[in-house]
C-alpha positions as CSV (number, residue, x, y, z in Angstrom):
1,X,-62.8,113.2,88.4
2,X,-63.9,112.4,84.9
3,X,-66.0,114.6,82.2
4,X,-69.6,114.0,81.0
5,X,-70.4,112.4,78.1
6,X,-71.0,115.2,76.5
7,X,-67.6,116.9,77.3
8,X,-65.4,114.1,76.6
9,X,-66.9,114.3,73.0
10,X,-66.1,117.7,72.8
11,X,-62.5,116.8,73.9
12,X,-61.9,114.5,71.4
13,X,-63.1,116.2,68.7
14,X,-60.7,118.6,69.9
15,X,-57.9,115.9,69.7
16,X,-58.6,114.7,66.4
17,X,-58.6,117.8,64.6
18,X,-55.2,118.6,66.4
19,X,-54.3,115.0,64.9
20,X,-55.6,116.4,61.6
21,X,-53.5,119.7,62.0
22,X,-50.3,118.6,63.1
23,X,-50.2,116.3,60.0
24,X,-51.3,118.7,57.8
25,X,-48.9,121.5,58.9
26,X,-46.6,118.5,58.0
27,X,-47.5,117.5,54.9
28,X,-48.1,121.3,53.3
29,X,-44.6,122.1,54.2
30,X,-42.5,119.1,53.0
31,X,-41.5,121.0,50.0
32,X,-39.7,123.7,52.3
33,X,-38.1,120.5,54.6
34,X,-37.2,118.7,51.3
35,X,-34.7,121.9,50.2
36,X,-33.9,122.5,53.2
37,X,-32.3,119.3,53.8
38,X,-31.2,119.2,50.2
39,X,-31.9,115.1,49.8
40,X,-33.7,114.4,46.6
41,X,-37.1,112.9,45.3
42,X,-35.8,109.5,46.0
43,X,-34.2,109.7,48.7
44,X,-37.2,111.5,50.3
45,X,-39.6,109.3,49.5
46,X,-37.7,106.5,51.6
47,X,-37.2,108.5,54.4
48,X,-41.3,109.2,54.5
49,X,-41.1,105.1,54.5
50,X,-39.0,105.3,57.9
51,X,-42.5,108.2,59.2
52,X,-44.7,104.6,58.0
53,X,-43.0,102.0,59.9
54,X,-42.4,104.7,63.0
55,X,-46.4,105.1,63.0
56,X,-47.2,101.5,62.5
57,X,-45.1,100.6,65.5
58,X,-46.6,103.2,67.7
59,X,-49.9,101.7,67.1
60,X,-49.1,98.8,68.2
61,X,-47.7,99.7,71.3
62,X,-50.4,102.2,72.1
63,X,-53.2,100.0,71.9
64,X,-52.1,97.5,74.9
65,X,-51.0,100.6,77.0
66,X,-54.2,102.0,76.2
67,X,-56.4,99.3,77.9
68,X,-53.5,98.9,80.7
69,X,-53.4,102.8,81.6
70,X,-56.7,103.7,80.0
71,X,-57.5,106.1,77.0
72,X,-57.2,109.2,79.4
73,X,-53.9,108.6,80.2
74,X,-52.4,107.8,76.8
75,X,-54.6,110.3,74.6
76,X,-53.0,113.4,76.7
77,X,-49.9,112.1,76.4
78,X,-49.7,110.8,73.0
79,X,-51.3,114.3,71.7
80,X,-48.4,116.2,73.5
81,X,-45.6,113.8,72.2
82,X,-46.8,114.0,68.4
83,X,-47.1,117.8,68.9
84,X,-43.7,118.7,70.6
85,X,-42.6,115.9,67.9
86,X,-43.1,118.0,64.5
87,X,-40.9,120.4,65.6
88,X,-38.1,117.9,64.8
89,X,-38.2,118.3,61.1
90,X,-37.8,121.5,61.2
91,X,-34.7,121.3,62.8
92,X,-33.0,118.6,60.8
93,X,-30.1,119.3,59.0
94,X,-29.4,116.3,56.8
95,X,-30.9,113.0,55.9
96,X,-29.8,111.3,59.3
97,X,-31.3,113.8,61.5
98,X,-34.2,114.0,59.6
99,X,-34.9,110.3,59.6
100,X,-34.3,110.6,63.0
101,X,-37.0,113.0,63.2
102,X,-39.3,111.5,61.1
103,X,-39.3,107.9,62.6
104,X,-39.9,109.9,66.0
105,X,-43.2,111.9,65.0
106,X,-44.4,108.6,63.5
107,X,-44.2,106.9,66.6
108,X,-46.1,110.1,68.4
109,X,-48.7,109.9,65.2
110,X,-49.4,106.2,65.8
111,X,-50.0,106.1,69.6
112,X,-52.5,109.0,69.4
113,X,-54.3,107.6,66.4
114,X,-54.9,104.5,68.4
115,X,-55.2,106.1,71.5
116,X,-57.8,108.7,70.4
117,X,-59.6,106.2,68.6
118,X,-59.7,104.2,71.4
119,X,-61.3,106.7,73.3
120,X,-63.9,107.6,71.2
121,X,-65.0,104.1,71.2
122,X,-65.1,104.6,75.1
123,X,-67.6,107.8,74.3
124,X,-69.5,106.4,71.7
125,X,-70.2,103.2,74.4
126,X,-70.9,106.1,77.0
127,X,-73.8,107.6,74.4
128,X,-74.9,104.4,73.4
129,X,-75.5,105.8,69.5
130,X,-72.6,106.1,66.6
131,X,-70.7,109.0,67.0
132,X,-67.1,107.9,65.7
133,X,-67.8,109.5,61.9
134,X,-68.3,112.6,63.6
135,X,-64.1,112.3,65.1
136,X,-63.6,111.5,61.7
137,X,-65.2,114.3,59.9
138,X,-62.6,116.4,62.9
139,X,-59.5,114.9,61.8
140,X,-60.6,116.1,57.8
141,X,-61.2,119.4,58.9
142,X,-58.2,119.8,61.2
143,X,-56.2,119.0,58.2
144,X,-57.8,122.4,56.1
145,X,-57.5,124.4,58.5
146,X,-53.4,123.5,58.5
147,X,-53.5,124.0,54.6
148,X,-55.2,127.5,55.5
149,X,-52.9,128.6,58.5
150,X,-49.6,126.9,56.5
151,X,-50.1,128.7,53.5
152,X,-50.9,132.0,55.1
153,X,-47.6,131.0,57.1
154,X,-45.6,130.6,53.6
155,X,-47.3,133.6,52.4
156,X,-45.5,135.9,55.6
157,X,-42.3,134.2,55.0
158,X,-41.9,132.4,58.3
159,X,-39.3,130.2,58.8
160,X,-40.6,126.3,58.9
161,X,-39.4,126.2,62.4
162,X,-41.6,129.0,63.5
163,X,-44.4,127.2,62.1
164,X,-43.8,123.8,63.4
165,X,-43.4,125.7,66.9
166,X,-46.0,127.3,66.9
167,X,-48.5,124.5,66.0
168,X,-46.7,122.4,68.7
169,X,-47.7,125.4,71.1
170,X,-50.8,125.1,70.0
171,X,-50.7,121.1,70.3
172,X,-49.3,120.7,73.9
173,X,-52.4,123.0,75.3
174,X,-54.7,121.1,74.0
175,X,-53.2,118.2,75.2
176,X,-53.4,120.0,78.9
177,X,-56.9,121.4,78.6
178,X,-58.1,118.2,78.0
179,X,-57.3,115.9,80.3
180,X,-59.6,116.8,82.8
181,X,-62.6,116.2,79.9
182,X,-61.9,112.5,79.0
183,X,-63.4,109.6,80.6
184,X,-61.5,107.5,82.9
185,X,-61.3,103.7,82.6
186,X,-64.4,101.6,82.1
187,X,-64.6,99.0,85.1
188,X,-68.0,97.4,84.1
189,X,-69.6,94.7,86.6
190,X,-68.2,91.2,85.9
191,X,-65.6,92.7,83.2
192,X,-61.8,93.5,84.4
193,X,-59.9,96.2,83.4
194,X,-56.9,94.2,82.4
195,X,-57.5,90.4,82.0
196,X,-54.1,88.7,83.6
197,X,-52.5,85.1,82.9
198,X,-52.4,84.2,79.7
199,X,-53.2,86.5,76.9
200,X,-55.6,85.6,75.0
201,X,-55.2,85.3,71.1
202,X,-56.9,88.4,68.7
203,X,-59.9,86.9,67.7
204,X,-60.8,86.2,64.0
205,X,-63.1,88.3,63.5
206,X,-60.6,91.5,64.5
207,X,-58.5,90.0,61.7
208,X,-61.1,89.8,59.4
209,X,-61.9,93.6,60.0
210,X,-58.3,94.4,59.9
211,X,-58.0,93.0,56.6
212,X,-61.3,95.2,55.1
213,X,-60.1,98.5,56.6
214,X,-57.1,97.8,54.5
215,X,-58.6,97.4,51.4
216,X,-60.7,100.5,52.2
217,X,-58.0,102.4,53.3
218,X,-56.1,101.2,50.2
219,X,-58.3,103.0,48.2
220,X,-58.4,106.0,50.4
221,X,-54.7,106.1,50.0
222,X,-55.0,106.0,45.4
223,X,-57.3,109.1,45.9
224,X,-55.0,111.2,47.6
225,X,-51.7,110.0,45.7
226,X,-53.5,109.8,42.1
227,X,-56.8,111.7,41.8
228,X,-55.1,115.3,40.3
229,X,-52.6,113.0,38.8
230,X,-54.9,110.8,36.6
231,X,-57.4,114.2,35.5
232,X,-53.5,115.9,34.3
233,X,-52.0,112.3,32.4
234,X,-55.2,110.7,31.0
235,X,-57.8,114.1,30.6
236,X,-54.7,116.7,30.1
237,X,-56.1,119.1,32.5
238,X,-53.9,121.9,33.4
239,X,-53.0,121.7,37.1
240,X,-55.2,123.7,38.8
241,X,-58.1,122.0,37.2
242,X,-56.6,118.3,38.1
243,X,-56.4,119.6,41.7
244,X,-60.1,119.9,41.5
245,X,-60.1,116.2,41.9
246,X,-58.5,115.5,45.2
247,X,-60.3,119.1,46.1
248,X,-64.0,117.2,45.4
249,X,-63.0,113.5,47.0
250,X,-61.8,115.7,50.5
251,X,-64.9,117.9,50.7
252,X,-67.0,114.9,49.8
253,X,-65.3,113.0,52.8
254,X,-65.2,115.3,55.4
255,X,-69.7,116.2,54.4
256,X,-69.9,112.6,54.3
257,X,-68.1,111.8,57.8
258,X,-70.3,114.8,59.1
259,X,-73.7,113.0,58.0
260,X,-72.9,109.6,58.9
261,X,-73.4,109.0,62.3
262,X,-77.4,109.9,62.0
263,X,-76.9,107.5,58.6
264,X,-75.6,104.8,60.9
265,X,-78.2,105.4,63.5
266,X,-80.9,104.5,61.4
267,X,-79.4,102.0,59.1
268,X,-76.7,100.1,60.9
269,X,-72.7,99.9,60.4
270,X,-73.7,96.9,57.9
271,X,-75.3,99.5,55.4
272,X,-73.2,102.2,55.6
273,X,-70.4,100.2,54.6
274,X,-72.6,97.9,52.0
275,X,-73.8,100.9,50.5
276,X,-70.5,103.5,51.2
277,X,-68.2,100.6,49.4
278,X,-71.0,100.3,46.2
279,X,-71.0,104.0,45.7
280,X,-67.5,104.3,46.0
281,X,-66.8,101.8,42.9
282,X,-69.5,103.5,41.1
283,X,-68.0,106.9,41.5
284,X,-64.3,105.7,40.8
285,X,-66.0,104.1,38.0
286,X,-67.0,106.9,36.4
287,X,-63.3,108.3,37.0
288,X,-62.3,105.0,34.8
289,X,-64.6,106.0,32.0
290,X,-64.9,109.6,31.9
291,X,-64.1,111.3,29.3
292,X,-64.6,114.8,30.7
293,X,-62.9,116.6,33.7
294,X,-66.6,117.4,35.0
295,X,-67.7,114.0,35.2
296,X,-64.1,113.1,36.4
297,X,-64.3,115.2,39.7
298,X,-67.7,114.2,39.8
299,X,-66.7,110.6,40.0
300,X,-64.1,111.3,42.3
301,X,-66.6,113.8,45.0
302,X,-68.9,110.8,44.8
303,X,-66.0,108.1,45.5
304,X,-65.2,110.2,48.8
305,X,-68.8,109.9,50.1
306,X,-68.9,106.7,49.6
307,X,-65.7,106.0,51.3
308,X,-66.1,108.2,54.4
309,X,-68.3,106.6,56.6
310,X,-66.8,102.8,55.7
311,X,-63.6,103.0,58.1
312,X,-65.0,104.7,60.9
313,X,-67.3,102.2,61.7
314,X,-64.7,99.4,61.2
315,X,-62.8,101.0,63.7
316,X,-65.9,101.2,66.2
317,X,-66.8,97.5,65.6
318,X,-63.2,96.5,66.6
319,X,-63.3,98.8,69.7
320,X,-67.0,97.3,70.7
321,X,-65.9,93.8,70.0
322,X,-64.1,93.6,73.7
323,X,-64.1,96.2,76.0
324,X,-61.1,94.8,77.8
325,X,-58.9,94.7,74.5
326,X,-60.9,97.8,72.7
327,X,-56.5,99.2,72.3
328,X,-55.5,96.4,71.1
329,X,-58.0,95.3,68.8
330,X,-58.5,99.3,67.6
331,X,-54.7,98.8,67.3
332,X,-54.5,95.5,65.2
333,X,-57.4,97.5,62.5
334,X,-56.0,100.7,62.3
335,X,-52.0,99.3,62.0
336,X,-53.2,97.1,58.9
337,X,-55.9,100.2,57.6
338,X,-52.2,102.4,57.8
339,X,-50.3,99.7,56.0
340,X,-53.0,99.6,53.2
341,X,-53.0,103.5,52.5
342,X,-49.2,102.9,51.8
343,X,-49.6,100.3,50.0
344,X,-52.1,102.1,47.7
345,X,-49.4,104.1,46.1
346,X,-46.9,101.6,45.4
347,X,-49.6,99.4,43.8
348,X,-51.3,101.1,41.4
349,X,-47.4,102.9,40.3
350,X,-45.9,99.8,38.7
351,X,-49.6,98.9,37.3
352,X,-48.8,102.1,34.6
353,X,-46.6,100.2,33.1
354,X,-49.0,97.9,31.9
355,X,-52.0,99.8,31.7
356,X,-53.2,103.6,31.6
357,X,-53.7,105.6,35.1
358,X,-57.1,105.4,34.8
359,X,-57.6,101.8,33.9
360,X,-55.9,100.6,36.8
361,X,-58.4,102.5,38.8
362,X,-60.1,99.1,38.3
363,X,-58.6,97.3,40.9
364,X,-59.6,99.7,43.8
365,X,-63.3,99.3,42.1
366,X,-62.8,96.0,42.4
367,X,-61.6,96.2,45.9
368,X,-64.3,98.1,47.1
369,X,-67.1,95.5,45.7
370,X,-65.2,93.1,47.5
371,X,-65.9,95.3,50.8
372,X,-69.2,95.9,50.2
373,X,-69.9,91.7,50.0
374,X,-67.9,91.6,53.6
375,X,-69.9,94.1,54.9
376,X,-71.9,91.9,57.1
377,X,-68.5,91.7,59.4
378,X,-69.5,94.3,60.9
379,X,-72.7,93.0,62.1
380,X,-72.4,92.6,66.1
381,X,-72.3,89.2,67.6
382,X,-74.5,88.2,70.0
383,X,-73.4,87.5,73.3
């Protein structure tokens, strides 16, 4: 027995914002993990390299099982692994363990992104109209409302294990509830579930999509890592005014990813993400030139519109491209998309020392003109 349509959407929506609040109950209490731990800045920051690779290689791995087992099988799974996983953090007592931990809940992280996104490729098939921005828009506002229950946590003076526990409660019922609510495996006439003997090689044009949703994501990944920074270095904004910047580009992203499905509807996957990518380099633009911390965060709310519709429906091309391979393929986009929000730190870091913060915003402008010419990617082929 599988769910309607309409209730496997509704299921994961649920999934993505537990995806969205299991990494934010993360990310809101590293601080407390750091001290706890007692490893310092630099050491830290390599371990958060060991969550990266853990992610990227659960990816990878979930999108064959995904089309092997089918999305119901792995999503479920995957969702109770990545929440019983953030528990381990909060038992770690020194850089091993914790690296341990780390490398374990990005394995769990990676096979339910894929998995998930997987599925709602499935769902999105199953309503025959865009509906991925909408999982999207899930996964932003999962993520608040861990800032909101995390902070109240902090406020009460709970221990970070009580916290971690308590979202994995949360986490592994989820996981339960919704298993009955996702669609089982598509078996359509003339199409096999799993193609046997050789396997075939990822197509170009996955490749090609692979590399765009890292540039995009590239970008995604300077707003989050350098929007407060670049209003406190280059505007001298005090720091709860520089937070207004990331505050603006996350709002803007989650409204956007709420609005763009009935965008895409209209207009097509081609000019969301020929228009999404322009507006985004004009609004980071603006952050290049501003000279006020108004129009900064203005720039910046207007770069996260323009973003937030662009990888959602690279990720549903890649899905739609083959039905037999939608894991893999969904894996090969969102493993490189991952890749490029690292990177986006660790490029535009050593670009300071040759230029101010805000001038090497130029190269993700430039990055995201180059995504709005490869827009047409996107377009389906005919068959």
């Amino acid at each position: 027995m599988t769910g309607s349509p309409q209730v496997a959407r509704a299921a994961t929506c649920a999934v993505f914002i537990l995806n969205g609040f299991v990494l934010g109950t993360w990310i809101v209490n590293i601080p407390a993990v750091e001290h706890r731990v007692g490893v310092g800045h630099a050491v830290f920051g390599w371990l958060l390299l060991v969550l990266g690779v853990g992610s990227f290689t659960g990816m990878q791995v979930a999108g064959p099982l995904a089309d092997r087992l089918g999305a119901r099988v792995v999503v479920p799974v995957s969702a109770a692994l990545c929440s019983a996983a953030l528990v381990l953090p909060g038992l770690a007592v020194n850089a091993w363990t914790l690296g341990v931990a780390l490398l374990t809940l990005g394995f769990a992280n990676g096979c339910l992104n894929v998995s998930m996104n997987t599925h709602a490729v499935q769902v999105e098939r199953a309503y025959n109209r865009p509906v991925m921005s909408g999982f999207h828009a899930g996964f932003s506002i999962g993520g608040v409302l861990a800032a909101l229950v995390a902070a109240r946590a902090i406020g009460w003076g709970w221990p970070t294990v009580a916290t971690f526990t308590g979202t994995a409660v949360v986490g592994l019922l989820v996981a339960a509830l919704c298993v009955p609510a996702l669609l089982g495996r598509e078996n359509r006439e003339g199409t096999p579930l799993v193609s046997g003997g050789v396997r075939e090689r990822t197509p170009r044009r996955i490749w090609a999509l692979a590399a765009l949703a890292m540039i995009l994501m590239l970008c995604e990944g300077v707003a989050y890592d350098w929007s407060a920074l670049g209003l406190r270095d280059v505007l001298d904004a005090s720091a709860s005014s520089a937070a207004w910047a990331y505050g603006a580009f996350s709002v803007a992203m989650t409204i956007g990813r709420l609005l763009t499905d009935r965008v895409t509807a209209r207009f097509g996957p081609v000019a969301v993400v020929r228009f999404g990518a322009s507006s985004a380099a004009a609004g980071l633009a603006v952050v290049v030139v501003s000279p006020s911390i108004a129009a900064a965060v203005t720039g910046w709310a207007i770069f996260g519109v323009g973003l937030s519709g662009c990888v959602p429906q690279l990720f549903s091309a890649a899905g739609h491209a083959d039905p037999r391979a939608a894991g893999a393929n969904v894996a090969r986009v969102v493993g490189l998309g991952y890749l490029g929000m690292l990177a986006g730190p660790a490029v535009i870091g050593p670009l300071t020392r040759l230029a101010p913060l805000n001038v090497t915003f130029l190269l993700p402008v430039a990055l995201c003109v180059i995504a709005a010419c490869a827009a047409p990617l996107l377009r389906p082929r005919q068959t």
